[in-house]
LOLONU-600303 format. One line per field, with one value per residue (C-alpha): residue in three letters; x, y, z; residue number from 1. Coordinates in pm, 1 decimal, m for minus. Example, Ala and Ser with C-alpha at 12.3 -4.5 7.8 and 13.67 -1.06 7.14 Angstrom:
residues 2
aa	[ALA SER]
xx	[1230.0 1367.0]
yy	[m450.0 m106.0]
zz	[780.0 714.0]
i	[1 2]
END
This chain:
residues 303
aa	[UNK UNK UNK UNK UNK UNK UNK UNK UNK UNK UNK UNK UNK UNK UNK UNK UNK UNK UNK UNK UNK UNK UNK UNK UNK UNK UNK UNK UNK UNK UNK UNK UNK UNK UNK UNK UNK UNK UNK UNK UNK UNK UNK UNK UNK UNK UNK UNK UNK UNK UNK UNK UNK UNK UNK UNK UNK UNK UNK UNK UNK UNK UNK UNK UNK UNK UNK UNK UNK UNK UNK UNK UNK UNK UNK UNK UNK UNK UNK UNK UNK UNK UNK UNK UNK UNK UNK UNK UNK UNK UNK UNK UNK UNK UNK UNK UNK UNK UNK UNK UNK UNK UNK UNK UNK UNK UNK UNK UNK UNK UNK UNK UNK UNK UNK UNK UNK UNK UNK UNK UNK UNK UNK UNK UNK UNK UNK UNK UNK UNK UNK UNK UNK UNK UNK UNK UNK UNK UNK UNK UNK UNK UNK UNK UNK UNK UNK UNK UNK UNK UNK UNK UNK UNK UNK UNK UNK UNK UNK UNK UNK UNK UNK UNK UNK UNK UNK UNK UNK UNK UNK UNK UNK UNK UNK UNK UNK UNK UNK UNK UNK UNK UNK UNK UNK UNK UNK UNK UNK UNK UNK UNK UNK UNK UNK UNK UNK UNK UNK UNK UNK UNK UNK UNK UNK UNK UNK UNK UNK UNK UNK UNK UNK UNK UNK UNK UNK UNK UNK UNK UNK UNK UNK UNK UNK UNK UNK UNK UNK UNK UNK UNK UNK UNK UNK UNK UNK UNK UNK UNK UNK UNK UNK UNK UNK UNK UNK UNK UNK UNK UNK UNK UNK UNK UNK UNK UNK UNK UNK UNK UNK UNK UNK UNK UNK UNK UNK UNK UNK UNK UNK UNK UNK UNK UNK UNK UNK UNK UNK UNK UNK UNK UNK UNK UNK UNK UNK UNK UNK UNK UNK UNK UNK UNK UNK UNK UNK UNK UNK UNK UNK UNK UNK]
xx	[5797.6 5988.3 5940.8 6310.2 6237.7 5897.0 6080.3 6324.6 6073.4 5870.3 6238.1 6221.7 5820.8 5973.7 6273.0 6079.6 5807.3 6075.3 6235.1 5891.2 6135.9 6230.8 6048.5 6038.6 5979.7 5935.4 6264.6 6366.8 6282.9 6006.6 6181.7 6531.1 6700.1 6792.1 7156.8 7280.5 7233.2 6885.9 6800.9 6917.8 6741.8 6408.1 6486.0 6479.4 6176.0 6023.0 6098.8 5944.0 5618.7 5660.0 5659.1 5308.7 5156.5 5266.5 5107.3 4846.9 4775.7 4666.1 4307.9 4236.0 4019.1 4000.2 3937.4 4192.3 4189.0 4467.8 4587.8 4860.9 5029.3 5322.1 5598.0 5273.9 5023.2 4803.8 4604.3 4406.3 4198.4 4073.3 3877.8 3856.2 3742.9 4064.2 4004.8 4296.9 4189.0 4515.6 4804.9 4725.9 4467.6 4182.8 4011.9 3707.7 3645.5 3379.2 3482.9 3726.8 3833.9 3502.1 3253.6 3065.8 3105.8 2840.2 2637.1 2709.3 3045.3 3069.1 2856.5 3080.2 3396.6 3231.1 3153.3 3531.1 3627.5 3439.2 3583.4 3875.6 3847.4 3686.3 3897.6 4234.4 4023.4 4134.6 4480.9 4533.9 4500.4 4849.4 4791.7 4658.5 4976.7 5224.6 4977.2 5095.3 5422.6 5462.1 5319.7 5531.3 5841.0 5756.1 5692.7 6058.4 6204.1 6026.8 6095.9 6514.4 6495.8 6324.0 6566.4 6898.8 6729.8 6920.9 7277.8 7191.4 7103.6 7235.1 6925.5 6925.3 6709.5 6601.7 6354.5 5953.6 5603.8 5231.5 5053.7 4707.8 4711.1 5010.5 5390.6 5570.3 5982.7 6125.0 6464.0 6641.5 6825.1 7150.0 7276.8 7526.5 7852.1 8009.1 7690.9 7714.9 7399.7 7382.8 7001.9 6904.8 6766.2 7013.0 7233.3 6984.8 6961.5 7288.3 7113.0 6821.8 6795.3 6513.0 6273.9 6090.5 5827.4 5720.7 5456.7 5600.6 5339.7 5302.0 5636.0 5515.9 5562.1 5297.1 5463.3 5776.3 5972.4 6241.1 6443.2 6669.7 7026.1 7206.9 7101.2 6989.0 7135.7 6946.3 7129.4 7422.0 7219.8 7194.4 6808.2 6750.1 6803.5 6601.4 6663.4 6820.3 6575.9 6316.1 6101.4 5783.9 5603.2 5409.9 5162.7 4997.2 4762.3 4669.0 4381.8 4358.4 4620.6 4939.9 4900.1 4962.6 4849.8 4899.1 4639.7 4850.6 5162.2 5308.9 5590.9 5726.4 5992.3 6190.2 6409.3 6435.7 6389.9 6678.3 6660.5 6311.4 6210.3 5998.1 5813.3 5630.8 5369.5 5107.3 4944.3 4752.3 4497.4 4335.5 4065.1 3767.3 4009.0 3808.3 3920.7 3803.6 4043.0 4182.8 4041.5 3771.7 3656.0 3612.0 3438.2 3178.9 3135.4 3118.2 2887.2 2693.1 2680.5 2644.7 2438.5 2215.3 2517.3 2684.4 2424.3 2264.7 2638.3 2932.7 3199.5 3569.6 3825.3 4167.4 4230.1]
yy	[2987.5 2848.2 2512.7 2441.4 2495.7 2353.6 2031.9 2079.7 2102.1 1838.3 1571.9 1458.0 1321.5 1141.2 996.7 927.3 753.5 521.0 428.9 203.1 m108.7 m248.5 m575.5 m837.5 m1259.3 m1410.9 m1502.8 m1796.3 m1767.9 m1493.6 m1146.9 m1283.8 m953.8 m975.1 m984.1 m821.9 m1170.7 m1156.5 m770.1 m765.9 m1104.3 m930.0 m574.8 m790.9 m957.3 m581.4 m461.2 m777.6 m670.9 m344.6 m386.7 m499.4 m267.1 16.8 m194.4 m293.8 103.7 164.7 m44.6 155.6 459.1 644.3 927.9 1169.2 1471.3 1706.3 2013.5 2212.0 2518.9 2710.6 3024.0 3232.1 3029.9 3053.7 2674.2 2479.8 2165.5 1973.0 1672.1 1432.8 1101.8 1018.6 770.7 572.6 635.8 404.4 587.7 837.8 969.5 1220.3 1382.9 1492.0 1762.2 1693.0 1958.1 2268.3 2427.2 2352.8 2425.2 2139.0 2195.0 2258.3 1946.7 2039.4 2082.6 1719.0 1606.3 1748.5 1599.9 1274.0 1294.9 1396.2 1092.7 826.2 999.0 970.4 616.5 534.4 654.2 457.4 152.0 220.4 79.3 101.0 477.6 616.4 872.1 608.8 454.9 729.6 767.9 430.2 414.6 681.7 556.3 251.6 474.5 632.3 326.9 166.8 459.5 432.4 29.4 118.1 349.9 108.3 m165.9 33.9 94.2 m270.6 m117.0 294.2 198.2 43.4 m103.4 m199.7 m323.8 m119.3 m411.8 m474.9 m299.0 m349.3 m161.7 m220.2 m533.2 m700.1 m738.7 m440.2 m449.4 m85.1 m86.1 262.7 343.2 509.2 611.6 387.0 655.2 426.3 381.7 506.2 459.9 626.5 647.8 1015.1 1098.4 825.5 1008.5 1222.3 898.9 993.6 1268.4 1068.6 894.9 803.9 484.0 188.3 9.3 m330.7 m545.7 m890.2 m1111.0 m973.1 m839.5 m474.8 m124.7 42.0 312.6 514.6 846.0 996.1 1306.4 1559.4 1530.6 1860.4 2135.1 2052.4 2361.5 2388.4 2646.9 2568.8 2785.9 3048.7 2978.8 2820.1 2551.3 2308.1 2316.2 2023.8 1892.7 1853.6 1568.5 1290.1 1045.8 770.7 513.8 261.9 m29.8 m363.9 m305.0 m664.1 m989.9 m849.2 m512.2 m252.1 121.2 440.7 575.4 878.9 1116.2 1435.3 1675.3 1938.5 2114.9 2445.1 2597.7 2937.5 3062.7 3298.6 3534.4 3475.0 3206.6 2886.2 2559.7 2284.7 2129.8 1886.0 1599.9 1365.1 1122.4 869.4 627.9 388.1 254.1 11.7 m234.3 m120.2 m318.2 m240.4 74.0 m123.3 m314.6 37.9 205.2 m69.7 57.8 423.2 388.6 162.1 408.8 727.7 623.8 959.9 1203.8 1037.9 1002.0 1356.6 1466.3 1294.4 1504.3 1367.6 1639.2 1569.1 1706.1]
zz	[m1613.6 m1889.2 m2095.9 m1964.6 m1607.3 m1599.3 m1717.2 m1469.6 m1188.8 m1308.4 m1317.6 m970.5 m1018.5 m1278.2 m1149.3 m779.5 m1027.1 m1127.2 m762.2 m652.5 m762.8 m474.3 m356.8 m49.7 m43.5 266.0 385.2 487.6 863.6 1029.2 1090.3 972.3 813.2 438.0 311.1 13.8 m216.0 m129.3 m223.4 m505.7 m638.7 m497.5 m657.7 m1014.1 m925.9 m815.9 m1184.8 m1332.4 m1122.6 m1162.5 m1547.0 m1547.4 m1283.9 m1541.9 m1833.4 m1674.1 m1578.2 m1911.5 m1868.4 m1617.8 m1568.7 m1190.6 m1015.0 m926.7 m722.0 m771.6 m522.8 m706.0 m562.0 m673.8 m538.1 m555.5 m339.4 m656.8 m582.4 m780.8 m640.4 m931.9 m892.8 m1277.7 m1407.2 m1582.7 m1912.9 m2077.3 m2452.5 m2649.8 m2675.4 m2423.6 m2137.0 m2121.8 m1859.8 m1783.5 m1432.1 m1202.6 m980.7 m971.9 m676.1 m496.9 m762.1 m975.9 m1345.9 m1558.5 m1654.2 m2008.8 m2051.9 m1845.0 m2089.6 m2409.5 m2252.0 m2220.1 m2594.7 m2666.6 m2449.3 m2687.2 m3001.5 m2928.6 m2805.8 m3120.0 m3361.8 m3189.4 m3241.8 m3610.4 m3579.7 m3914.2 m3958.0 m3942.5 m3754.2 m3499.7 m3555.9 m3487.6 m3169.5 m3053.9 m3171.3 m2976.2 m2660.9 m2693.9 m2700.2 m2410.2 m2264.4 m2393.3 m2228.5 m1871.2 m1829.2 m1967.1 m1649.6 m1401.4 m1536.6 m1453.2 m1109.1 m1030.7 m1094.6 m1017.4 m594.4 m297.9 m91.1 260.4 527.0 773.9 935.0 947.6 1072.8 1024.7 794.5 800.0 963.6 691.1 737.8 533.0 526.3 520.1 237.7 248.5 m52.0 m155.7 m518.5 m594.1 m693.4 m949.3 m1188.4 m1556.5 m1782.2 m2153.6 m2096.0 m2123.2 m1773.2 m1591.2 m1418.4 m1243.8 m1037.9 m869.7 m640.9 m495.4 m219.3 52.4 190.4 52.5 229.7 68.7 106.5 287.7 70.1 m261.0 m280.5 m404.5 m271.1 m58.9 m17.0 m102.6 m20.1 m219.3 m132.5 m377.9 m274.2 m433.6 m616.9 m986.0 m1189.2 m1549.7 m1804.8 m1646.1 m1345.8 m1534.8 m1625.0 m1304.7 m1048.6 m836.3 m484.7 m268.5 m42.8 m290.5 m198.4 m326.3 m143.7 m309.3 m148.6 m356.6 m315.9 m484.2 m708.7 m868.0 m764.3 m828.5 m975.9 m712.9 m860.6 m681.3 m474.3 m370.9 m445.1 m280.3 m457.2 m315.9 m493.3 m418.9 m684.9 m874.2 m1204.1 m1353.4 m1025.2 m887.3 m633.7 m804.1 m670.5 m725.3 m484.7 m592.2 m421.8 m595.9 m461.4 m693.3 m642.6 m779.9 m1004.0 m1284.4 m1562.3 m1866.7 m2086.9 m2444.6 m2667.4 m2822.2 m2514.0 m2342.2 m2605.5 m2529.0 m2187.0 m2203.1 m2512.2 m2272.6 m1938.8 m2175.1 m2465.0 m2449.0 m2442.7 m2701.0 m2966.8 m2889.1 m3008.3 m3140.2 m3135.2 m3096.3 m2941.4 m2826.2 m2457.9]
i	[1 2 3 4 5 6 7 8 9 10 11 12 13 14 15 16 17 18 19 20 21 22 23 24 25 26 27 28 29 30 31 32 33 34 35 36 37 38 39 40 41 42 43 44 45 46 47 48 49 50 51 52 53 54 55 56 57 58 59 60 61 62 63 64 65 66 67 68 69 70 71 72 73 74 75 76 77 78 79 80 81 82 83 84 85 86 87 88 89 90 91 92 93 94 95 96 97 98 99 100 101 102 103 104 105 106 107 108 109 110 111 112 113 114 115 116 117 118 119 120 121 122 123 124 125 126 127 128 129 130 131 132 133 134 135 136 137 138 139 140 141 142 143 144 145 146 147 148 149 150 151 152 153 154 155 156 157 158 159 160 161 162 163 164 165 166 167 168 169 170 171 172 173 174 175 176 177 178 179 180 181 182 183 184 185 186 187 188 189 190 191 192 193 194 195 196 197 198 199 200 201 202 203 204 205 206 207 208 209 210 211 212 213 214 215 216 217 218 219 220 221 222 223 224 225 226 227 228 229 230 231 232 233 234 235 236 237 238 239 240 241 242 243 244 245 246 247 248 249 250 251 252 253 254 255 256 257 258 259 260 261 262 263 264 265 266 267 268 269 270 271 272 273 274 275 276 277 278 279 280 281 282 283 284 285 286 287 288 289 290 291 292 293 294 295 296 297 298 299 300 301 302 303]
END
């Protein structure tokens, strides 16, 4: 598959990604539906929130397991301990496709892991500092996208359940036709739609679903096109007051490349999530829990 189309598939993670914006406050009497004043104010208060979850994500190391399957059935089931490192993530396997790996090479990526966490502790390399400039573009880019997501949809209620014993609000959600955003991967927002489910108390999203509208040509469709129908679910869950992180994701996408059929399925389900704070304050840690791998070896290799 391409670069082209393997960005092309991989759009609708990150415009779904982008859609967990819409919020609830108690209203102002028990199971009273919310009017259009009222969703809106909340949606702004969900992208305040939702500004810090995705900062706060980056203190954060978990476990994810990730099934991926494409056109092909080829799968891959890959279970990691993922490591925020400053201006970036690293991984390092525990377990592919149903097979431990080696106790060395776990080792080796552990080693890997602190170098690289120790040499973004040196802020005033600048190499170290295009690492985080970088990062901090990325990140300029993301919150511009979750901001327009306050003009780009219409929300409306669609009433209240339990989930797992607390009051959730369902919002479904609707492109809004007349938006127009210069921001580079705005108007993709124009062909997704789906549900919101938001936790009554804390105001954040437990879980989402978002659905491709029409076809997504790339080339024109002369390289390709992703499918209609195309859809992600997210679910996440509050992992310290006020920071909700994602504890699972689905895509499934349908397209074709040039003449041949193409897709995209992946679920991800992440766990354990721990604080481990800034670069420096985490360096403390692992060098703590892995002292004997890292001074029998300390080598420092980007992943």
């Amino acid at each position: 598959m391409t670069r082209r189309t393997q960005v092309a598939l991989a759009l609708l993670p990150l415009i779904a990604a982008t859609l967990m914006l819409s919020a609830q406050q108690e209203p102002e009497r028990e199971g009273a539906p919310l009017n259009a004043e009222q969703i809106r104010a909340l949606v702004q208060r969900a992208i305040a929130a939702q500004h810090r979850s995705d900062e706060a994500l980056d203190e954060y190391d978990r476990t994810e397991r990730i099934v991926y399957s494409d056109h092909d059935q080829k799968t891959t089931d890959t279970t990691s301990r993922l490591v925020p490192v400053g201006g970036g993530e690293m991984r390092v396997d525990m377990n592919r496709n149903g097979q431990p790996v080696p106790p060395a090479e776990i080792a080796q990526e552990w080693r890997d892991v602190e170098g690289m966490i120790e040499s973004r502790t040196h802020t005033d390399d600048p190499a170290v500092k295009k690492e985080y400039e970088k990062q901090a573009n990325r990140r300029r880019e993301i919150a511009k996208m979750v901001d327009a997501i306050n003009d780009a949809f219409f929300f409306r209620y669609a009433g209240r359940t339990l989930r797992e014993g607390r009051s959730v609000v369902e919002l479904d959600y609707q492109p809004n036709p007349e938006f127009k955003s210069s921001l580079r991967y705005a108007w993709a927002y124009k062909d997704v739609a789906g549900k919101v489910w938001v936790d009554e108390a804390s105001g954040c999203v437990v879980r989402l679903e978002a659905q491709l509208l029409h076809d997504i040509p790339v080339g024109g469709g002369i390289v390709g096109k992703v499918y209609s129908g195309a859809r992600m679910e997210l679910e996440q869950a509050e992992e310290a007051p006020g920071i909700w992180l994602p504890t699972f994701s689905s895509y499934d996408v349908e397209g074709r490349k040039f003449l041949f059929p193409a897709s995209f399925h992946r679920k991800l389900y992440a766990s354990d999530y721990r604080h481990i704070g800034p670069p420096a304050q985490a360096l403390a840690l692992l060098r703590s829990e892995h002292a004997q791998l890292i001074t029998n070896s300390p080598g420092q290799t980007a992943r």
